[in-house]
N, C-alpha and C positions, 0 to 999 in steps of 0.2 A: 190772359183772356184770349180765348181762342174764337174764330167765328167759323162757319160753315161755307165749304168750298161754294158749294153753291148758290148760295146767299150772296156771296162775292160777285160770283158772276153776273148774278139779278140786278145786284147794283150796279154793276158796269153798266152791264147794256139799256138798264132805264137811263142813269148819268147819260151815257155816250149819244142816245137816241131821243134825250128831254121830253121822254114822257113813258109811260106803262102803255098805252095801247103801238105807238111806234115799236117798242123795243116786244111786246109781245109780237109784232110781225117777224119781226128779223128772228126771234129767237124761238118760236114755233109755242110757247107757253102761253098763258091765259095772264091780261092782267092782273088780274086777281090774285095768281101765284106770287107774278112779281111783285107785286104791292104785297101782300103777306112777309116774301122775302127778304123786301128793303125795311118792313116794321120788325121784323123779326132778328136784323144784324144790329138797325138804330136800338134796340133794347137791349141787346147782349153787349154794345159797343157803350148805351149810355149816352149818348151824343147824335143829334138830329143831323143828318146825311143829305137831305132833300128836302127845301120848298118844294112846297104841295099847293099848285092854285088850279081851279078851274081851267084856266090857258095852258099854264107852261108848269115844267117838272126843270129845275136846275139846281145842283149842287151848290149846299150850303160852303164855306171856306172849310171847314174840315170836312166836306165831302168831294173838296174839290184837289185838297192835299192827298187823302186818301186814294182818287181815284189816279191823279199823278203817280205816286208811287204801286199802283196794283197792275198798272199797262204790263210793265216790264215785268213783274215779279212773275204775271199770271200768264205771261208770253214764255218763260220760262220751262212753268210746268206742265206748260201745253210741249214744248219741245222736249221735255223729256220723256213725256208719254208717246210723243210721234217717234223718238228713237226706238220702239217697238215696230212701228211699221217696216225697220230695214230689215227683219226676221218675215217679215212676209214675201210672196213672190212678186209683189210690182206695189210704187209706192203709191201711198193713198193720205189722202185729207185735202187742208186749201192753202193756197198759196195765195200770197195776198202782198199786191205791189203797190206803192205809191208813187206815181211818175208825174213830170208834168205834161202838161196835153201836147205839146211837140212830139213825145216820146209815143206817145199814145195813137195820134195822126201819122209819125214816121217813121218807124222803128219797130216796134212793136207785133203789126199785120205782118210782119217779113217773117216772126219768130212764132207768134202763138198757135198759130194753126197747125204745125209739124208738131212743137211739143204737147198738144191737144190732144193728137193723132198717136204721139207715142208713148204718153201717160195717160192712159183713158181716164183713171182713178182719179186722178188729181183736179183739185176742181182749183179755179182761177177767178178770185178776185182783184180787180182794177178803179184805185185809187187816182183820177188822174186831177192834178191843181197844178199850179204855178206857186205858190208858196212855199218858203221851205219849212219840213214840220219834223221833226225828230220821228225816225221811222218806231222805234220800240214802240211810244208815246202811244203813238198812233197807230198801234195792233197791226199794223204790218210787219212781213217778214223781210221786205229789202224795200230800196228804191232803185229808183235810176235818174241821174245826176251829170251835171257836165264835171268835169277836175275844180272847175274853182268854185263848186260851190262840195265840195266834199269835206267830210269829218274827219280829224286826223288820227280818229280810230275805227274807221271805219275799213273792210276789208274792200277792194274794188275790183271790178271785172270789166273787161269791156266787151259793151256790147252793141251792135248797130256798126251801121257805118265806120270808119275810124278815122274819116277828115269829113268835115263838111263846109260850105260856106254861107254865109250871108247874101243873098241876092239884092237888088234896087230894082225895080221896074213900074211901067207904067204903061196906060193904054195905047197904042198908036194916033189913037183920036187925040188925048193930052197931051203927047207930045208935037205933037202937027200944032198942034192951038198956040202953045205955050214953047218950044224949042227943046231939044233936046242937048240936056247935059252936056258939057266938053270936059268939065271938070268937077270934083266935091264941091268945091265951093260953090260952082254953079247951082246946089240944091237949093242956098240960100233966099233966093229970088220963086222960091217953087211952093206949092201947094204940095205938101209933105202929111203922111197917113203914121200916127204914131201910134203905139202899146203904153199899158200901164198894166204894172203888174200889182199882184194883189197888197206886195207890200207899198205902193205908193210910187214907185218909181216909174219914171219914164224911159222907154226903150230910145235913149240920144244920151248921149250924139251919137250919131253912126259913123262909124270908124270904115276908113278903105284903105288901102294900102299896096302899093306897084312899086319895084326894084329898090325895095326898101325904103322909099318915102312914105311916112303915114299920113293922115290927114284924121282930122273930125273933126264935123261939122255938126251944128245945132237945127236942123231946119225947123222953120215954122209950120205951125199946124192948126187945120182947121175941123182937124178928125180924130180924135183922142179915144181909143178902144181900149179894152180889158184885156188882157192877152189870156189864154184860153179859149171863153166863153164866145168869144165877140172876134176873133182871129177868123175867121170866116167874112164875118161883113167883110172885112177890112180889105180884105181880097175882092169880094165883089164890089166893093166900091173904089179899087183902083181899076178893078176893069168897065167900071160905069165910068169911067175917065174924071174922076174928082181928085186926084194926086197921083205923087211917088208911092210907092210902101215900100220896103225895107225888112228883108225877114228872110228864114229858110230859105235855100233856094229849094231845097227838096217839096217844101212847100207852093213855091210858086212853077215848079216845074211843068207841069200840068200844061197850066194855063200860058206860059210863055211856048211851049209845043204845038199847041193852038193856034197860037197867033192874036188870042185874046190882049197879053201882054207882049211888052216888049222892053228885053234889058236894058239897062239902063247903066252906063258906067261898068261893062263887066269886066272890062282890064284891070278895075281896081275893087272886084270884091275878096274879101279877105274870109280867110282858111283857119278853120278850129279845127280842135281835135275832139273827137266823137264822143258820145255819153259814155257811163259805165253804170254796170248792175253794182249796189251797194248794198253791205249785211254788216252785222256788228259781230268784231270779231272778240265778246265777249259773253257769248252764248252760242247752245248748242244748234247746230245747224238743220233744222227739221227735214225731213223726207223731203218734203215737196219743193224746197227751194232747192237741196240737193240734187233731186232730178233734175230741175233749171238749168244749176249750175254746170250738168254733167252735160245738158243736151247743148249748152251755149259753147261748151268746150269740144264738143265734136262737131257743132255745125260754125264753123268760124271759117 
């Protein structure tokens, strides 16, 4: 039983988009085609694909099996037909990343505007979460990840920075009110500014560490954010002097430049090692990330 490329695609993008007139935007078609398309794979497949209500469009259990295994298949055949574009003179189609927003805000401005400039053709889509999502799954062609949260089949590049740290700071107003730091532990006694990322977790305890002593501490919190979405208040409300925050320093750089902020504990912030560009090295490499990979490789 065979179905129609096409028809596949329709239901991807209604699935992925929850609903016919969303996924007619992204996909330039008329709902009407798409609805045609998705009745026309459910009869040739025998098997109903899509709840169909008034509100919402969401994949039934085998439409939801289905569109699982079509990511990767149909991510495939899109790369085999982009290896066509290396017989042309400059590469062409999209590149499509999945980062999370650190990457996004830090990393990222440094790189896209040169390779912008010297793949005109290529056009660039940006995926940015905190979540980790399996990049095929998820119609992207790489991500970018720190090492411990990487796939151990996954191929990796590094990109950005190649150390970075953790900073602590806080307004000069907050610390005049309330004392400033002598130690970690000292945070414990503090009005501390935390993250929660989207699987649930909270960014603590915040680890520091000086001539190889570690420390981590738990501090309390009276300010609980999203990391992403909500990483911004979070910053302006340590400079409205409501607490510590704990984050990027490349992030709070700015604002400790200023005078807005001021460090807090920086003899014992602690040194990572930088992101990396990730691709699965079980498919064919398409033009556009090739270009990436070539431009990340001469401007390092």
């Amino acid at each position: 039983m065979r179905a129609d490329l096409g028809d596949l695609n329709a239901f991807i993008a209604v699935a992925q988009a929850r609903g016919f007139r969303e996924a007619a935007r992204s996909t330039g078609l008329s709902a009407s085609t798409l609805s045609e398309a998705v009745r026309r794979l459910e009869s040739r497949l025998a098997v109903r694909l899509l709840h169909r209500t008034t509100r919402s469009v969401t994949p039934t259990e085998a439409g939801a099996r289905l569109l699982e295994r079509l990511g990767p298949a149909l991510g495939e055949v899109d790369a085999a037909l982009g290896v066509l574009d290396g017989f042309r003179d400059r590469p062409t189609g999209t590149l499509r990343l999945n980062v999370p927003v650190s990457a996004a805000r830090l990393v990222l401005p440094a790189i896209l505007p040169g390779f912008l400039a010297a793949y005109p053709d290529v056009r660039v889509e940006i995926d940015a979460e905190d979540s980790f999502v399996d990049v095929l799954a998820s119609g992207s062609d790489a991500g970018i990840r720190y090492e411990e949260r990487l796939e151990q089949d996954m191929i990796a590049v590094p990109i950005g920075p190649r150390v970075q740290r953790f900073a602590t700071a806080a307004s000069p107003d907050y610390l005049n009110r309330h004392g400033r730091p002598a130690h970690p532990r000292d945070l414990l006694n503090h009005a501390c500014i935390l993250g929660r990322f989207s699987s649930g977790a909270l960014t603590s305890p915040w680890e520091y560490e000086r001539d190889g002593d570690v420390v981590r501490v738990e501090p309390q919190s009276r300010l609980i954010v999203r990391i992403g979405g909500a990483t911004d208040l979070a910053v302006d409300t340590a400079i409205a002097g409501s607490g510590i925050i704990h984050m990027f320093e490349d992030w709070l750089r700015p604002h400790i430049a200023s005078g807005a902020l001021e460090p807090v504990l920086p003899d014992w912030w602690q040194s990572f090692s930088g992101p990396f560009l990730y691709h699965s090295g079980r498919r064919l490499v398409p033009p556009p990330l090739r270009a990436f990979l070539d431009y990340l490789s001469l401007n390092r």
